[in-house]
mmCIF file as gemmi writes it, N, C-alpha and C atoms, coordinates in Angstrom:
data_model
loop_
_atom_site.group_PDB
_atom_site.id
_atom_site.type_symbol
_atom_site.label_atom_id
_atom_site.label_alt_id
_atom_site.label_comp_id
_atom_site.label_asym_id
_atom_site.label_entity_id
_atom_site.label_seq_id
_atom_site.pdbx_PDB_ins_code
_atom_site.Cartn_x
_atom_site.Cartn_y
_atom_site.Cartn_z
_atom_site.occupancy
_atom_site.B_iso_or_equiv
_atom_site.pdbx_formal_charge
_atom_site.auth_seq_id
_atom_site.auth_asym_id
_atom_site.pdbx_PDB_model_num
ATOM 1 N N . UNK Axp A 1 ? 84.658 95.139 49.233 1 0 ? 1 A 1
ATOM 2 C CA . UNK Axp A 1 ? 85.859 94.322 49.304 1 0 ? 1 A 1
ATOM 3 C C . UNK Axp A 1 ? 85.886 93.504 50.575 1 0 ? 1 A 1
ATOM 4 N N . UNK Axp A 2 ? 84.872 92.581 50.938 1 0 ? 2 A 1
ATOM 5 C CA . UNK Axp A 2 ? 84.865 92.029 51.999 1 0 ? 2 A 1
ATOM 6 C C . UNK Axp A 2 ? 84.226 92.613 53.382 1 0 ? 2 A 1
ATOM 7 N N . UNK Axp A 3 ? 83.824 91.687 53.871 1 0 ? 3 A 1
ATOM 8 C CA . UNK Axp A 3 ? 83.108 92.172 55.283 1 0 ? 3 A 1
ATOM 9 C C . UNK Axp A 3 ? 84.463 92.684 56.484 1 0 ? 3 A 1
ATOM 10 N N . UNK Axp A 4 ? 83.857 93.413 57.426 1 0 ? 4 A 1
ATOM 11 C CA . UNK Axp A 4 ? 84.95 93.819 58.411 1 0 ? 4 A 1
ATOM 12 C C . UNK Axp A 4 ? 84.999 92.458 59.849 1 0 ? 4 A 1
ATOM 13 N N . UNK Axp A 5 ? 86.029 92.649 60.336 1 0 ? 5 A 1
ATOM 14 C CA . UNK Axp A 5 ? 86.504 91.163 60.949 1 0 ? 5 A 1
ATOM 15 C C . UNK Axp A 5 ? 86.541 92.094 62.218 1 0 ? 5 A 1
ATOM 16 N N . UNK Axp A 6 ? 87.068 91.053 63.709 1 0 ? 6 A 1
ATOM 17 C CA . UNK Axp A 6 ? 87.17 91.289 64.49 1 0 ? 6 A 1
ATOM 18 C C . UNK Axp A 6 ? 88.078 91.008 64.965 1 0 ? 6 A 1
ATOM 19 N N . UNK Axp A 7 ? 89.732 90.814 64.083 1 0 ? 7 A 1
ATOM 20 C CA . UNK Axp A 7 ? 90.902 90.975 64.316 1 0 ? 7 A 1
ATOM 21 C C . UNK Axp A 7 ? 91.419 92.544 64.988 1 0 ? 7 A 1
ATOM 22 N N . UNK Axp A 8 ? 92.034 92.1 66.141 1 0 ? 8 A 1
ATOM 23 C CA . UNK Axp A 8 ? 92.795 93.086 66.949 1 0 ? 8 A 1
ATOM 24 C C . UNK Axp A 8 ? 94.097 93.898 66.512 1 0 ? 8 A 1
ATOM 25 N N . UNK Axp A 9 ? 94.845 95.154 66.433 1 0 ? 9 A 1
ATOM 26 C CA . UNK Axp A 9 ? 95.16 95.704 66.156 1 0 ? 9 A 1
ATOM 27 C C . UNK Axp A 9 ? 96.811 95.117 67.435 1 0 ? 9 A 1
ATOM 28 N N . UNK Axp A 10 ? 97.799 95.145 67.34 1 0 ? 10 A 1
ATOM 29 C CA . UNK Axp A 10 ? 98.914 94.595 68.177 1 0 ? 10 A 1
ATOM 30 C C . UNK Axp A 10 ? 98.65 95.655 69.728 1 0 ? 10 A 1
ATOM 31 N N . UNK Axp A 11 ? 98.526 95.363 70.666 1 0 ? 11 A 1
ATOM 32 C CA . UNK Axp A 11 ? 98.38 95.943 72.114 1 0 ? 11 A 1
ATOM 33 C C . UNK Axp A 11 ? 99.494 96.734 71.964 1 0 ? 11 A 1
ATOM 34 N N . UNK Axp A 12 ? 99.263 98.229 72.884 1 0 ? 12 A 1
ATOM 35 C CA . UNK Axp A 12 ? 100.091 98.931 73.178 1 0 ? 12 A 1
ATOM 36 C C . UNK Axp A 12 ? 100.649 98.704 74.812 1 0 ? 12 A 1
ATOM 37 N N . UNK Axp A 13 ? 99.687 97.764 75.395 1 0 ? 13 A 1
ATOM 38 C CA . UNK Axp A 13 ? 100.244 97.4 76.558 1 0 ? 13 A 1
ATOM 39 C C . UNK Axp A 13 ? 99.966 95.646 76.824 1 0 ? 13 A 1
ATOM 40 N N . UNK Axp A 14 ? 101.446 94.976 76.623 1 0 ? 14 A 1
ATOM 41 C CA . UNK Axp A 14 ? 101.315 93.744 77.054 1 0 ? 14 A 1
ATOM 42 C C . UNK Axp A 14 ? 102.157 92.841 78.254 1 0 ? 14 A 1
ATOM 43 N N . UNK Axp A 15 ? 101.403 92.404 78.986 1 0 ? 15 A 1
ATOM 44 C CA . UNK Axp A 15 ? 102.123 91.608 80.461 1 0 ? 15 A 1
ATOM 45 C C . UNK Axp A 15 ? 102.265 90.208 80.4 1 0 ? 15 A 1
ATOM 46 N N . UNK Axp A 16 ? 103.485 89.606 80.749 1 0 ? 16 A 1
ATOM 47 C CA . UNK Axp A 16 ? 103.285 88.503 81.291 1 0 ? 16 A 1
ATOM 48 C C . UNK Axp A 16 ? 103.718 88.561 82.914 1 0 ? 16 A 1
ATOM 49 N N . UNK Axp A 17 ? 103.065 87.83 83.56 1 0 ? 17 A 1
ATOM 50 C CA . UNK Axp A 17 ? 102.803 87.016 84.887 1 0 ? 17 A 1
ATOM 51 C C . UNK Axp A 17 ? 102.785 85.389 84.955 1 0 ? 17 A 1
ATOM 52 N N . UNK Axp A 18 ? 104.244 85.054 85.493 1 0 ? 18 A 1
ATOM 53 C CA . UNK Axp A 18 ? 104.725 83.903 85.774 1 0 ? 18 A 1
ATOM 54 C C . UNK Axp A 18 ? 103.994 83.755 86.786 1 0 ? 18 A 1
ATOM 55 N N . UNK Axp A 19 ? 103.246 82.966 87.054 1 0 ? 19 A 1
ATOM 56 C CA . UNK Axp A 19 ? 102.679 82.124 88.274 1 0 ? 19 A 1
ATOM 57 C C . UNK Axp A 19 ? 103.052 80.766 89.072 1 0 ? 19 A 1
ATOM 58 N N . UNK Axp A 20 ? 102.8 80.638 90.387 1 0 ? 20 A 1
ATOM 59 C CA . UNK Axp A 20 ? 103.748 79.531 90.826 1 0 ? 20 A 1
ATOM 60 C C . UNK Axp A 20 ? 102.033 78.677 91.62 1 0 ? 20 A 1
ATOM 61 N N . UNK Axp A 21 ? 102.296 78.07 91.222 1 0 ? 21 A 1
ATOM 62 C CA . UNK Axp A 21 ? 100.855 77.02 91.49 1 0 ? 21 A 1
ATOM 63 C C . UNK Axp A 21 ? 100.652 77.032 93.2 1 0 ? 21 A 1
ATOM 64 N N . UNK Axp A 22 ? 99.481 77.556 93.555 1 0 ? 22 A 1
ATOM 65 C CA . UNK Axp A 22 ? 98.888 77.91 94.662 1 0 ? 22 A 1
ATOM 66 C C . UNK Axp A 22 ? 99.231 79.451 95.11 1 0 ? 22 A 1
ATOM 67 N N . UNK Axp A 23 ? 100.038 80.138 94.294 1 0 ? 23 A 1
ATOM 68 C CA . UNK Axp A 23 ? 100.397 81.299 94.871 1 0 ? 23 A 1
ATOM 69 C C . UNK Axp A 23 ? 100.031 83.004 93.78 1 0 ? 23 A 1
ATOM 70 N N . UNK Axp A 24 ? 98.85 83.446 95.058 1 0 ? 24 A 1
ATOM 71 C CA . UNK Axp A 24 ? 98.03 84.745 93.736 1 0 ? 24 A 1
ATOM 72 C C . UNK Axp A 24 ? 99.198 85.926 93.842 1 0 ? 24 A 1
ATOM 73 N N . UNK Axp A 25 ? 98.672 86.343 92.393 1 0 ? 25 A 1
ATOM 74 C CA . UNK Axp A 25 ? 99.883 88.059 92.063 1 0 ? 25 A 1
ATOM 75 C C . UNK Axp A 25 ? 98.296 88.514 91.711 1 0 ? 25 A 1
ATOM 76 N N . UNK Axp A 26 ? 98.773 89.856 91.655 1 0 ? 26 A 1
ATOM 77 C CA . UNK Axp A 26 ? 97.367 90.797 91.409 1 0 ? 26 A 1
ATOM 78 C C . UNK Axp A 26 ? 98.54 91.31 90.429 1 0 ? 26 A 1
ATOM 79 N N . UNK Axp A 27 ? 97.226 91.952 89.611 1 0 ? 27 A 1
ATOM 80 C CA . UNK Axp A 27 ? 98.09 93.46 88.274 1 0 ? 27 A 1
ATOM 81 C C . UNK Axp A 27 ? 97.119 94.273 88.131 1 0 ? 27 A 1
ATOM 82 N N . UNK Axp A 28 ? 97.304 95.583 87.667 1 0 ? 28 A 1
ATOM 83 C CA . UNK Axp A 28 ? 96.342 96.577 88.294 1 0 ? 28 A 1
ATOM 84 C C . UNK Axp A 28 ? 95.811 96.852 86.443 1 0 ? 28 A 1
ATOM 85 N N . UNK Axp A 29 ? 94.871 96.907 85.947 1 0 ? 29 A 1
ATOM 86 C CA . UNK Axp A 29 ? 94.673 97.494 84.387 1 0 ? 29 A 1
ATOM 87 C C . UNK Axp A 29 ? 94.759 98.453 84.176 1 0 ? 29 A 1
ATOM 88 N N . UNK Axp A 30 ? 96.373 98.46 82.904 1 0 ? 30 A 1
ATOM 89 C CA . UNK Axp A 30 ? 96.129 100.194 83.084 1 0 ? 30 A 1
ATOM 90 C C . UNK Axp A 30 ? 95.358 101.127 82.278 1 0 ? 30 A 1
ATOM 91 N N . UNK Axp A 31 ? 95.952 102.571 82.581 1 0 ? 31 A 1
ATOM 92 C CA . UNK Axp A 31 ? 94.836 103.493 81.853 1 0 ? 31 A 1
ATOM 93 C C . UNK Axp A 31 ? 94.608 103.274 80.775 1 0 ? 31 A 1
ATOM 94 N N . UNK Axp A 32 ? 95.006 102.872 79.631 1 0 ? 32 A 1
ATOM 95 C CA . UNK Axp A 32 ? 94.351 103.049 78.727 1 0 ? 32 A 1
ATOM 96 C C . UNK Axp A 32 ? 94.041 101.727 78.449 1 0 ? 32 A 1
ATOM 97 N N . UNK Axp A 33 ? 94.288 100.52 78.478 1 0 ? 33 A 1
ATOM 98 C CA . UNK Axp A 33 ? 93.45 99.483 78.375 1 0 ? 33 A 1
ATOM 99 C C . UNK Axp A 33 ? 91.992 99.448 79.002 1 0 ? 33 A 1
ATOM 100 N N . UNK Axp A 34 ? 91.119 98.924 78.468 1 0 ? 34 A 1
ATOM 101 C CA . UNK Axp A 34 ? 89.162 98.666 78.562 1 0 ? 34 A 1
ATOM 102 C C . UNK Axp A 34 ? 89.272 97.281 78.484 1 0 ? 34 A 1
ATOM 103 N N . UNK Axp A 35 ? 90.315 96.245 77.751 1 0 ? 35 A 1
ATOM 104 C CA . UNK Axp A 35 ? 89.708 95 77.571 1 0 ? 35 A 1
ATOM 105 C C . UNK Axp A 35 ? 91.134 94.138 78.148 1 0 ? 35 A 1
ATOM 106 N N . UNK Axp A 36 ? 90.764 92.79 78.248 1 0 ? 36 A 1
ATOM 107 C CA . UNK Axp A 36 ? 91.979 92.051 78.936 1 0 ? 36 A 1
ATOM 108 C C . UNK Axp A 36 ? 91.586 90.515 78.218 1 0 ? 36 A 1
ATOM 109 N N . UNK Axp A 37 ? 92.988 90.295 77.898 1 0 ? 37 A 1
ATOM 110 C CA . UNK Axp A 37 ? 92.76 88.956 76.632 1 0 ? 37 A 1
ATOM 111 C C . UNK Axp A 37 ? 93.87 88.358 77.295 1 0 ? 37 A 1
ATOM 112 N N . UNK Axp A 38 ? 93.224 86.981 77.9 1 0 ? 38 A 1
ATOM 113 C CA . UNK Axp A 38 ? 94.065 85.636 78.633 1 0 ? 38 A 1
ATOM 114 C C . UNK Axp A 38 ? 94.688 84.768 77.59 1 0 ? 38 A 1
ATOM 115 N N . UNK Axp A 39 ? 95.936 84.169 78.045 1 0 ? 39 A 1
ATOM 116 C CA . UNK Axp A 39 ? 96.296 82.948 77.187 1 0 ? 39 A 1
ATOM 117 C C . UNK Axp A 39 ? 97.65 82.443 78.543 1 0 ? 39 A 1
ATOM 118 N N . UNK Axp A 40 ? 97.681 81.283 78.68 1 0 ? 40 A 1
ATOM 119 C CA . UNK Axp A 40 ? 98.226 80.615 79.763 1 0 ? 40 A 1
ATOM 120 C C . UNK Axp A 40 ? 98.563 78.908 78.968 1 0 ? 40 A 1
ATOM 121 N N . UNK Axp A 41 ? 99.629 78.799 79.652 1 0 ? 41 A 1
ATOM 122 C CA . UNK Axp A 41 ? 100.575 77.004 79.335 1 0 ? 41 A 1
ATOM 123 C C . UNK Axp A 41 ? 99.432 76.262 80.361 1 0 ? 41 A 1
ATOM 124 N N . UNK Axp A 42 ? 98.689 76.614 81.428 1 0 ? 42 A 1
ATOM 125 C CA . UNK Axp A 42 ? 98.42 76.204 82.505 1 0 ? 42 A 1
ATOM 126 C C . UNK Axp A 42 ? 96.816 76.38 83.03 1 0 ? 42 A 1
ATOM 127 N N . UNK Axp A 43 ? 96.458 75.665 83.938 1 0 ? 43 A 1
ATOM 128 C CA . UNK Axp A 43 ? 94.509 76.221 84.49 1 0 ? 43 A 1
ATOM 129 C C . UNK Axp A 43 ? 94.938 77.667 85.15 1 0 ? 43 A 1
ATOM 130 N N . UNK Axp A 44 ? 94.463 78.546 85.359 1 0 ? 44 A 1
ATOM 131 C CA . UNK Axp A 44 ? 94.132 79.783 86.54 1 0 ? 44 A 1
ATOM 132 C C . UNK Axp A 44 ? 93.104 80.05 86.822 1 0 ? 44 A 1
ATOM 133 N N . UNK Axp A 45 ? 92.807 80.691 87.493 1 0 ? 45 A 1
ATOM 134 C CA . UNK Axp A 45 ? 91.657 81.497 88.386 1 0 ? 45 A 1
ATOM 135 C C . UNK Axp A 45 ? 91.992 83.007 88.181 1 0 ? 45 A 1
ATOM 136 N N . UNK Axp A 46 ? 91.126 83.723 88.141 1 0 ? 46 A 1
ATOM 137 C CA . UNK Axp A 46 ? 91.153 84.981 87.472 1 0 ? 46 A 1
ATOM 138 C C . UNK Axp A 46 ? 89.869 85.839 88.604 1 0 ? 46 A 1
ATOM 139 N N . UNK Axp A 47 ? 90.466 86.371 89.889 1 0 ? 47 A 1
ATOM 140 C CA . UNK Axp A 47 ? 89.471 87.132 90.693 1 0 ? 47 A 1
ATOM 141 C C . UNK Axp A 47 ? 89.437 88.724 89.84 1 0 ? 47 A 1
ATOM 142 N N . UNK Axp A 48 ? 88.288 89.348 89.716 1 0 ? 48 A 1
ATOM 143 C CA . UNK Axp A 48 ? 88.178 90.845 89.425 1 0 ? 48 A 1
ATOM 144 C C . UNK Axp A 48 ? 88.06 91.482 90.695 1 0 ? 48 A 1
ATOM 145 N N . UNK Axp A 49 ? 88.932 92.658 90.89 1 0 ? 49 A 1
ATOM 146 C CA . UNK Axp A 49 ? 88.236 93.624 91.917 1 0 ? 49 A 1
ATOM 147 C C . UNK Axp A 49 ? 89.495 93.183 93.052 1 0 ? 49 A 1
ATOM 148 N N . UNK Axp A 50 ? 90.281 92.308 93.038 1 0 ? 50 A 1
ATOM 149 C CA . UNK Axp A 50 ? 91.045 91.771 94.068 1 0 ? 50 A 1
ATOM 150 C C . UNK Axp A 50 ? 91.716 90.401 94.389 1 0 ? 50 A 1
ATOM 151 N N . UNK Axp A 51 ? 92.07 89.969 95.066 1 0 ? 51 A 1
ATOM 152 C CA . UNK Axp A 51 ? 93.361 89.346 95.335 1 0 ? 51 A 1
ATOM 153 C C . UNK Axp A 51 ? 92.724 87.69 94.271 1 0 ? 51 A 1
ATOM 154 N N . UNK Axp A 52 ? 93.267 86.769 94.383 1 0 ? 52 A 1
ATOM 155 C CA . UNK Axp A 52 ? 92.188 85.522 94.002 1 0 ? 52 A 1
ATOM 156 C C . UNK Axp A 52 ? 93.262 84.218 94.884 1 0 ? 52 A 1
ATOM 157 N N . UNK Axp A 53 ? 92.308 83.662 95.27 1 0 ? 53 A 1
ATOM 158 C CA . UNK Axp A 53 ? 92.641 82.482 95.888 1 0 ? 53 A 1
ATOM 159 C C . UNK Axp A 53 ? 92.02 81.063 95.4 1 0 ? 53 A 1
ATOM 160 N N . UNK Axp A 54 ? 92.915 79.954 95.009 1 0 ? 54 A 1
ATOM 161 C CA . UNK Axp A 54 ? 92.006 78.553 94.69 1 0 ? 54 A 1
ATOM 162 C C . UNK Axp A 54 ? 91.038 78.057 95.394 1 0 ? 54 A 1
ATOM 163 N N . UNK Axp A 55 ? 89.939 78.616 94.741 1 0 ? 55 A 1
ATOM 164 C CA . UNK Axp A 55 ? 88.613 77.51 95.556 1 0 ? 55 A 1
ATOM 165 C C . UNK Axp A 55 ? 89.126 76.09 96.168 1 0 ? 55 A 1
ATOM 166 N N . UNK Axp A 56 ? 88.557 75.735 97.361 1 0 ? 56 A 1
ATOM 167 C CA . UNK Axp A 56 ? 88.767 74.426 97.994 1 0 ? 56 A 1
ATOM 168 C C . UNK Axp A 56 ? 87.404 74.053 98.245 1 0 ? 56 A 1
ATOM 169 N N . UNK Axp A 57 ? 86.535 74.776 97.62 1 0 ? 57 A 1
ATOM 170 C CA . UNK Axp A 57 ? 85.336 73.871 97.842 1 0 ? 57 A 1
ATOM 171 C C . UNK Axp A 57 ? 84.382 74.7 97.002 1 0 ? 57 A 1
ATOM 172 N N . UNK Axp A 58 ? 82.602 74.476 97.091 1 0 ? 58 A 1
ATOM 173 C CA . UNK Axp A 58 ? 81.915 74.97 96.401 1 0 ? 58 A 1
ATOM 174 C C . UNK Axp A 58 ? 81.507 76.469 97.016 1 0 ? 58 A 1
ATOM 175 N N . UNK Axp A 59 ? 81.478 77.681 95.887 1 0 ? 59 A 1
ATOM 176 C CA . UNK Axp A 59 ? 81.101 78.902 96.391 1 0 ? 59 A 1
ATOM 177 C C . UNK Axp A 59 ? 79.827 79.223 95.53 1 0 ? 59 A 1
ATOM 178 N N . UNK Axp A 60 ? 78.665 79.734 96.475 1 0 ? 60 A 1
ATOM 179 C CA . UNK Axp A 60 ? 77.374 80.227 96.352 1 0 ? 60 A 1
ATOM 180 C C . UNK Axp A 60 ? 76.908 81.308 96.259 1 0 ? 60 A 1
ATOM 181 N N . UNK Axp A 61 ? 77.762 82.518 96.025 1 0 ? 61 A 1
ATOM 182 C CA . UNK Axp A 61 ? 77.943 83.756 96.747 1 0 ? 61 A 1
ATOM 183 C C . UNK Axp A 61 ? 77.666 84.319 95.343 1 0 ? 61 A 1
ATOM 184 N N . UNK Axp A 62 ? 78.075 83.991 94.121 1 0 ? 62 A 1
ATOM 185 C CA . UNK Axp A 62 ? 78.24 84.946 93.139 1 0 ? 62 A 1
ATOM 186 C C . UNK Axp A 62 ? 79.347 85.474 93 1 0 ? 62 A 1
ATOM 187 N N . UNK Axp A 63 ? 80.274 85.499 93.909 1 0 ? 63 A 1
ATOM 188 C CA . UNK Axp A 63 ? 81.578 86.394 93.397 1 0 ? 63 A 1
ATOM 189 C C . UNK Axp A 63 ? 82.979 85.441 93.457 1 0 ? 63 A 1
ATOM 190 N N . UNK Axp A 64 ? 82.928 84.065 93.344 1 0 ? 64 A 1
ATOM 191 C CA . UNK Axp A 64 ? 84.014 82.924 92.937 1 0 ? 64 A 1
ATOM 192 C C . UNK Axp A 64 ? 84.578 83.695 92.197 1 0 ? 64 A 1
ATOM 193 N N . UNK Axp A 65 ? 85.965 83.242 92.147 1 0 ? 65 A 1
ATOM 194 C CA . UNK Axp A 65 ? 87.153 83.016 90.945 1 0 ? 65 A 1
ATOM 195 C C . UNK Axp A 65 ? 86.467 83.127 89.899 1 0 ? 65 A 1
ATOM 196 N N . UNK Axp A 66 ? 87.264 83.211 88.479 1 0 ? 66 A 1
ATOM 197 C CA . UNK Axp A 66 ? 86.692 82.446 87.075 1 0 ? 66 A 1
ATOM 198 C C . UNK Axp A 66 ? 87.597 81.836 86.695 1 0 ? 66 A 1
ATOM 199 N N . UNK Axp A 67 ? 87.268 80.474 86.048 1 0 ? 67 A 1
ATOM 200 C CA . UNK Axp A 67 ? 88.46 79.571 85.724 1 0 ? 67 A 1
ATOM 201 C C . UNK Axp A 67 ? 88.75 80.113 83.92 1 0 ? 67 A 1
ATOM 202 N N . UNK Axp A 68 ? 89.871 80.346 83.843 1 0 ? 68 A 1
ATOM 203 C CA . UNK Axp A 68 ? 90.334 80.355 82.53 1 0 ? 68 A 1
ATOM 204 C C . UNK Axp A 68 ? 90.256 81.168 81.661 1 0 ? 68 A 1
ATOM 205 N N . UNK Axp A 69 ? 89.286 82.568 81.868 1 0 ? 69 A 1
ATOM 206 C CA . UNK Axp A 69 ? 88.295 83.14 81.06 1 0 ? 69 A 1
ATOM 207 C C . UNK Axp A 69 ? 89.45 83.422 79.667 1 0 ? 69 A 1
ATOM 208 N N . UNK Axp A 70 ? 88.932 83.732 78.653 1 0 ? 70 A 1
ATOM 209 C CA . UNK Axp A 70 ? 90.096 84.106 76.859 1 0 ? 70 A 1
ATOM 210 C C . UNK Axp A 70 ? 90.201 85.319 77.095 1 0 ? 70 A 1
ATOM 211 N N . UNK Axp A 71 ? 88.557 86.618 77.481 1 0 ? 71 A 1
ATOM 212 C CA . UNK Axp A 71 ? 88.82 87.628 76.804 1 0 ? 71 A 1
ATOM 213 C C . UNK Axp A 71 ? 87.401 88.693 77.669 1 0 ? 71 A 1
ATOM 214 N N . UNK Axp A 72 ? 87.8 89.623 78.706 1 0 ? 72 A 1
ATOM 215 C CA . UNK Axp A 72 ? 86.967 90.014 79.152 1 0 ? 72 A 1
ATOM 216 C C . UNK Axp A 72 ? 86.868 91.979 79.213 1 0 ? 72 A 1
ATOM 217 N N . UNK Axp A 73 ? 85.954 92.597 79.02 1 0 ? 73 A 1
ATOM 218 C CA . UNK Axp A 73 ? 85.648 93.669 79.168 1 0 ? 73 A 1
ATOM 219 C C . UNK Axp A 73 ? 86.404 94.433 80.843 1 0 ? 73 A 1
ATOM 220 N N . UNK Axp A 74 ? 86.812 95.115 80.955 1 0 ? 74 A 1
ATOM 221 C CA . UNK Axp A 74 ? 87.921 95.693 82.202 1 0 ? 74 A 1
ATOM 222 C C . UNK Axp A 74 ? 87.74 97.361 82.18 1 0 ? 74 A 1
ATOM 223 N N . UNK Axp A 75 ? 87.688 97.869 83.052 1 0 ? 75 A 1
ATOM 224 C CA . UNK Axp A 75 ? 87.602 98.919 83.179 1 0 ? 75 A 1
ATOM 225 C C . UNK Axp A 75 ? 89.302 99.287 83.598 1 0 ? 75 A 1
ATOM 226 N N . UNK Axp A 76 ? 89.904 100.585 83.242 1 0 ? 76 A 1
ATOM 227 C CA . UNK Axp A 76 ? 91.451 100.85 83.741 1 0 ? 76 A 1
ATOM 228 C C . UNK Axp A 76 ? 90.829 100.922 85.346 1 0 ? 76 A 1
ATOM 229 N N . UNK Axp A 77 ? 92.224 100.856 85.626 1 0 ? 77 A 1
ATOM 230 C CA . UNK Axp A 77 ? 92.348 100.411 87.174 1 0 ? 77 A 1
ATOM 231 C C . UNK Axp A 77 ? 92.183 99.144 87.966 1 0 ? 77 A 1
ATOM 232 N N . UNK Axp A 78 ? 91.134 98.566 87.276 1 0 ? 78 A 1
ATOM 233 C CA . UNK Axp A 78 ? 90.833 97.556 87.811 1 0 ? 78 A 1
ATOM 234 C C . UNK Axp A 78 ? 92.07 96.24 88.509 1 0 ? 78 A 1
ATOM 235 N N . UNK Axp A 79 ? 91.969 96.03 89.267 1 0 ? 79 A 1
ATOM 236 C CA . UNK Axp A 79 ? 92.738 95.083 90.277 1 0 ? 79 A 1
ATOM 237 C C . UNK Axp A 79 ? 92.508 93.633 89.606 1 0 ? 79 A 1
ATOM 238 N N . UNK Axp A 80 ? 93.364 92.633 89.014 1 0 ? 80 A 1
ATOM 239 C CA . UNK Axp A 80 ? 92.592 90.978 88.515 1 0 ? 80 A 1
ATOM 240 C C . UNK Axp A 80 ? 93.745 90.509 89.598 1 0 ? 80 A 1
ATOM 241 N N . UNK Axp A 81 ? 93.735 89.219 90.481 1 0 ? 81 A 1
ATOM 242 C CA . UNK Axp A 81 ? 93.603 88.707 91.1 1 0 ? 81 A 1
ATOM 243 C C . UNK Axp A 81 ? 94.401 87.334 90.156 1 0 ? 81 A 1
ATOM 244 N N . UNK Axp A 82 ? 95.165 86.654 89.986 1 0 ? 82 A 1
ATOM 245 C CA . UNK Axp A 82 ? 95.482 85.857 89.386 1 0 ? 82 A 1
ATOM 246 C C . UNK Axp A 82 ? 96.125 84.686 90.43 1 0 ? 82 A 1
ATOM 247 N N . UNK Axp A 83 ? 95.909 83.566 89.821 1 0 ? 83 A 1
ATOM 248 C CA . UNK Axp A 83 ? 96.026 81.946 90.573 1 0 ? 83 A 1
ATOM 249 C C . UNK Axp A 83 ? 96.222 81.038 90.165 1 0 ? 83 A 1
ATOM 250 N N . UNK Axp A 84 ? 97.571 80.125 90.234 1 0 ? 84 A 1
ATOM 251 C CA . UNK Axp A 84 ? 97.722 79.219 88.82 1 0 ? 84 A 1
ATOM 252 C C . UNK Axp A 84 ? 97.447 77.69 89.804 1 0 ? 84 A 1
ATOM 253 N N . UNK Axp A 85 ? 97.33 76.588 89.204 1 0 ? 85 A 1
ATOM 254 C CA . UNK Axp A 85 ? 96.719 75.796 89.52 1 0 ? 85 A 1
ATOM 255 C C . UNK Axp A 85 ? 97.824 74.589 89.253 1 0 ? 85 A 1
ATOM 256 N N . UNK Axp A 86 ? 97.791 73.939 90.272 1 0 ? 86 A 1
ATOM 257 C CA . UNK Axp A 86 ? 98.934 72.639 89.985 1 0 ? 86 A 1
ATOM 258 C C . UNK Axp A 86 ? 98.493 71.633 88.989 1 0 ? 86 A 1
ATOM 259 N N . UNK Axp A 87 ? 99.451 71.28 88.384 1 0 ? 87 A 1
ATOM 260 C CA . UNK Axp A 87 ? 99.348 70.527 86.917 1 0 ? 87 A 1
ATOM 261 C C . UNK Axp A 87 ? 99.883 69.191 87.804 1 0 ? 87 A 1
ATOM 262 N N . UNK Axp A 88 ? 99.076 68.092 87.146 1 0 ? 88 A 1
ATOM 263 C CA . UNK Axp A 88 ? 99.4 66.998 87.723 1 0 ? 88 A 1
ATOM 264 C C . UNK Axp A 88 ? 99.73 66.169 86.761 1 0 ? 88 A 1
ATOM 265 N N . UNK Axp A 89 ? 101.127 65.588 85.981 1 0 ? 89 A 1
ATOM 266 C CA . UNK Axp A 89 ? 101.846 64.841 84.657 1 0 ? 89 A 1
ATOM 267 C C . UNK Axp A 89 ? 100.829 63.283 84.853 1 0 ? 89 A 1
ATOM 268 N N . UNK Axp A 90 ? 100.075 63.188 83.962 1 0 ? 90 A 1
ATOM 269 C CA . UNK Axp A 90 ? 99.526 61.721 83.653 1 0 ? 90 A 1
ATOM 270 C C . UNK Axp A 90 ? 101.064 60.789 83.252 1 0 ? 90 A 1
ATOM 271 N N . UNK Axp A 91 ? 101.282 59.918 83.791 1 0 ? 91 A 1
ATOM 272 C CA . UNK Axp A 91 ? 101.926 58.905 83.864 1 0 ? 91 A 1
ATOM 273 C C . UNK Axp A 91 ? 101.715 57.454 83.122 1 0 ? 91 A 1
């Protein structure tokens, strides 16, 4: 009766985080969440492991921000680092 899909089951734990453009909130993952699924009105930056701040220039290091990510693997506990990004209205 059909193949099996990779539709999600409704979260038993869901957050929103209002962000104010240039200014990071951290949220800690909790115990029983493993995975973390983004959706935003807006750009962000998404640090793992700790705080996140808007790049102002190019980083070489390996451990930059990530811009935007949908849907990433998380261990509980884990610290994300969140950063919203000023929207500029085309005129």
């Amino acid at each position: 009766m059909g193949l099996p899909t990779a539709i999600l089951h409704p979260s038993s734990s869901r957050h929103v985080v209002a962000l104010t453009a240039g200014v990071g909130q951290t949220i800690t993952v909790p115990n029983e969440a493993g995975s973390v699924l983004f959706n935003a009105t807006g750009p962000f930056w998404v640090q793992y492991g700790g705080a996140a701040a808007l790049p102002t220039g190019s980083d070489l290091t390996g451990g930059a921000p990530e811009l935007a990510p949908q849907a990433r693997r998380v261990e509980a506990g884990t610290v994300l680092g969140l950063v919203g990004v000023r929207v500029i209205p085309f005129v």
